[in-house]
C-alpha positions in Angstrom: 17.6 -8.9 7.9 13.9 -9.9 8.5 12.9 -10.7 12.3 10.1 -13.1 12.8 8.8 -12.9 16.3 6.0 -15.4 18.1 3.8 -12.3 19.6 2.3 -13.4 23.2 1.9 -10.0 24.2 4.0 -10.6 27.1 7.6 -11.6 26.0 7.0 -12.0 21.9 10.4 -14.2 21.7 12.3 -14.0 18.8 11.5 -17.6 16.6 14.2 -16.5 14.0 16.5 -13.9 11.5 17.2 -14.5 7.8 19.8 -12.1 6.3 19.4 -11.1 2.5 22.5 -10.0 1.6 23.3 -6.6 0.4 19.8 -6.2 0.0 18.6 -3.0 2.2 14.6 -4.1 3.0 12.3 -1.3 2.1 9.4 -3.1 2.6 7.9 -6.3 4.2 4.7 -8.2 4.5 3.1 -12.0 4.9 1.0 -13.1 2.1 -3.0 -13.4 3.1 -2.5 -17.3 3.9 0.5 -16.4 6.1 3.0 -18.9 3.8 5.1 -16.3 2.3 6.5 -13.3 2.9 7.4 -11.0 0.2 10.8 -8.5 0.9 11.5 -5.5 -1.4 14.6 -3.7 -0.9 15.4 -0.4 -1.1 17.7 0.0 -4.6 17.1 -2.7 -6.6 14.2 -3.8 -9.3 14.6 -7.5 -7.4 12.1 -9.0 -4.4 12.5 -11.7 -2.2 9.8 -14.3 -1.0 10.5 -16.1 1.7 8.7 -19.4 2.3 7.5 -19.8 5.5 7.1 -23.7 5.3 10.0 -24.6 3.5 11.8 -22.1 5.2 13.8 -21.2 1.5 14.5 -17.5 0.3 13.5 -17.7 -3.5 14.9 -14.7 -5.6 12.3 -12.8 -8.3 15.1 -11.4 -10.8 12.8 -9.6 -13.1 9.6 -10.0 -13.5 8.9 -10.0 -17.3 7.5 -6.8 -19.2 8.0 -4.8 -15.3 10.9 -2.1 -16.8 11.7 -0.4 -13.2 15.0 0.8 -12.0 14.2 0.0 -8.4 11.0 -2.1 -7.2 10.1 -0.9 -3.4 6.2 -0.4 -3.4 3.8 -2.8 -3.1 0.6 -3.9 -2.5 -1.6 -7.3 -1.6 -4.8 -7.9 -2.4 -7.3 -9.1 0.6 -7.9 -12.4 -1.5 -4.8 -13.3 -1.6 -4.4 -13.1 -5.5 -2.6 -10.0 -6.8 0.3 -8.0 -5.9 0.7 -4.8 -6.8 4.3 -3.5 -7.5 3.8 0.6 -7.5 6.5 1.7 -10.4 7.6 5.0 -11.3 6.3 7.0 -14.0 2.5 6.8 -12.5 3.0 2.7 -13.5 1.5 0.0 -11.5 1.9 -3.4 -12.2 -0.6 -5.8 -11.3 1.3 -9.1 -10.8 -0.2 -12.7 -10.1 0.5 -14.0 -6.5 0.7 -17.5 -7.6 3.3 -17.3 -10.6 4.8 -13.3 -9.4 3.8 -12.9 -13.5 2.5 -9.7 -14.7 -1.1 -9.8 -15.6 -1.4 -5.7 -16.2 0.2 -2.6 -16.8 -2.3 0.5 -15.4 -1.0 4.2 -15.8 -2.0 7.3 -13.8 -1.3 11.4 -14.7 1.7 12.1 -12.7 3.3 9.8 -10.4 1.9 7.6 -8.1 3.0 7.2 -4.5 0.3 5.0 -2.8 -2.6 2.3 -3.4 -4.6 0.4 -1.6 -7.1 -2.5 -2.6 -10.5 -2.6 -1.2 -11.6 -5.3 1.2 -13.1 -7.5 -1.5 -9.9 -6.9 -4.0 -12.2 -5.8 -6.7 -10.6 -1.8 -7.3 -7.4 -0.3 -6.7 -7.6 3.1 -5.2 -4.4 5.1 -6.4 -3.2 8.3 -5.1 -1.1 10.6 -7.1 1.8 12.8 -6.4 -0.4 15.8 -7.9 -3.5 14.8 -5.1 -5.7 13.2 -7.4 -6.9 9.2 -6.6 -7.9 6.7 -9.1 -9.9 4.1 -8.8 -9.5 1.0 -10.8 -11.2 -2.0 -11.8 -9.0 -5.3 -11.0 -10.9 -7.4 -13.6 -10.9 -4.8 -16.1 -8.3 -2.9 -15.5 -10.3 0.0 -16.5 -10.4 3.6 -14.8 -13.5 3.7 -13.5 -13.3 7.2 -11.8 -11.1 9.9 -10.5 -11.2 12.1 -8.0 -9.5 15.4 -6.3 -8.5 15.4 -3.2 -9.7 18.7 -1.4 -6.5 20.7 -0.5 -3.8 18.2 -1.1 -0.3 19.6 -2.4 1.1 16.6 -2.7 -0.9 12.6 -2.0 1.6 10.7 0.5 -0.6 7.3 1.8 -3.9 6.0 1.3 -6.7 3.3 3.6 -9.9 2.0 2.3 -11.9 1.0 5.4 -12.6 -2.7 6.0 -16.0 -2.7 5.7 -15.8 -0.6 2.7 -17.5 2.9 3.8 -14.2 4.9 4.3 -11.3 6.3 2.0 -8.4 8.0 4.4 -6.1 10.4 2.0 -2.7 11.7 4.0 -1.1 14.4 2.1 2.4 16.1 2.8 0.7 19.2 4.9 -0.1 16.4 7.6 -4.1 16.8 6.7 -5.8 13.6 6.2 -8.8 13.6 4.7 -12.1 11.3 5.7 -14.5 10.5 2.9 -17.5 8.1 2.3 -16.3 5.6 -0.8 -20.4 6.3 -2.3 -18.7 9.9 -2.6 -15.8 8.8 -4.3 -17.0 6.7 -6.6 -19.6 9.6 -7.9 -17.9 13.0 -7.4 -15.1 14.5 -8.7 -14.9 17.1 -6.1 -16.2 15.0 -2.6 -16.4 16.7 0.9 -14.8 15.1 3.4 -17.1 14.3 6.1 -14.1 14.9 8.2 -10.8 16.7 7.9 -7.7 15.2 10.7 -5.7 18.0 11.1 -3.5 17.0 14.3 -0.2 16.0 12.1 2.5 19.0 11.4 4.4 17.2 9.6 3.6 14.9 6.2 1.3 11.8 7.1 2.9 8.9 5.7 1.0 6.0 6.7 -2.8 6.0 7.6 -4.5 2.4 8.5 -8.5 1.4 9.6 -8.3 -1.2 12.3 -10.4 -4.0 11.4 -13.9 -3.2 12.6 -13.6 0.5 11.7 -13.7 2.2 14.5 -10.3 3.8 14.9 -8.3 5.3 12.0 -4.5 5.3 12.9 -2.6 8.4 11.2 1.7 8.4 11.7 4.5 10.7 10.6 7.9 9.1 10.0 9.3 12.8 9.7 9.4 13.2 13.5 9.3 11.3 16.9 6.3 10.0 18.4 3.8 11.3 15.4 0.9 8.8 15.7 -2.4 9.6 16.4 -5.7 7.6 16.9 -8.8 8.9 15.7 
């Protein structure tokens, strides 16, 4: 079931439930313009959007030319236009948020298990199981670099700064690596400018607040595993 709470910071009541049924969600999130919110679930190659101002569940069967077993990670773009459904394989399909149509197929070596869009939707960072991150161009679709990420066994999340200057990379050994996006975009092998070494277990989700002062890093493989940076 999806919750939707009114948050006043002192009670945050509970406005309403919907219940998909048989349909474990993986993963939730409102579109940019707050009207829909897209549900993937953890076994099946389906999503739900819910429609805020209707307030009707529409099912996405299959989205055409999108040949994945189960559908559970995505991606929106700051603009409001894409989504990105992260396939397996090293697939990621850029879909339309308008019509949910695929508008691209991209590939990376290995398998990817994170991306993130930067602030003005224009690349796609993608981090790879093997610790390598591609960066994409949305128009294009085009590679327009890669990178190694120093020291990663295996890439687990990813964050591209709002304001554009920062690229987080959280790998399985719990580091997460800081580095300038000029660095990215022109080395192969970039320094961090900082290494976060505080997590023992993997890092799993990594996040820039919105003025880029605090980098959140969080564990889901124990208890109480966040840190603020």
């Amino acid at each position: 079931s999806l919750s939707f709470l009114k948050v006043d910071g002192i009670r945050n009541p509970k406005i309403q439930s919907i219940y998909l049924e048989n349909f474990p969600i993986y993963k939730a999130r409102f579109s940019v313009d707050g009207e829909q919110v897209i549900a993937t679930g953890t076994h099946h190659s389906m999503f739900f959007v819910y429609d805020m101002i209707a307030g009707t569940v529409i099912p996405i069967p299959k989205v055409r030319g999108v040949e994945e077993k189960f559908l559970r990670n995505f991606e929106l773009s700051p603009d409001g236009s894409f989504m990105l459904l992260i396939g397996t394989s090293g697939y990621l399909h850029l879909l339309s948020m308008k019509t949910k149509e695929l508008i691209s197929t991209m590939k990376v070596n290995g398998r990817c298990t994170a991306s993130a869009f930067t602030p003005d939707s224009s690349k796609i960072y993608s981090y790879s199981k093997e610790g390598e991150v591609f960066i994409w161009d949305v128009r294009s679709r085009k590679c327009l670099h890669k990178f190694e990420d120093e020291g990663s066994l295996e890439g687990k999340c990813i964050a591209v700064s709002k304001n554009n200057q920062y690229v987080a990379c959280g790998s399985s050994s719990g580091v997460v690596n800081l580095y300038t996006t000029d660095a990215c975009l022109r080395e192969n092998h970039p320094k961090p400018v900082k290494a976060i070494m505080n997590l023992v277990t993997s890092a799993t989700c990594v996040t820039f607040n919105p003025t880029t002062e605090i980098l959140a890093v969080a564990s889901r493989d124990t208890d109480e595993a966040v840190k603020l940076v």
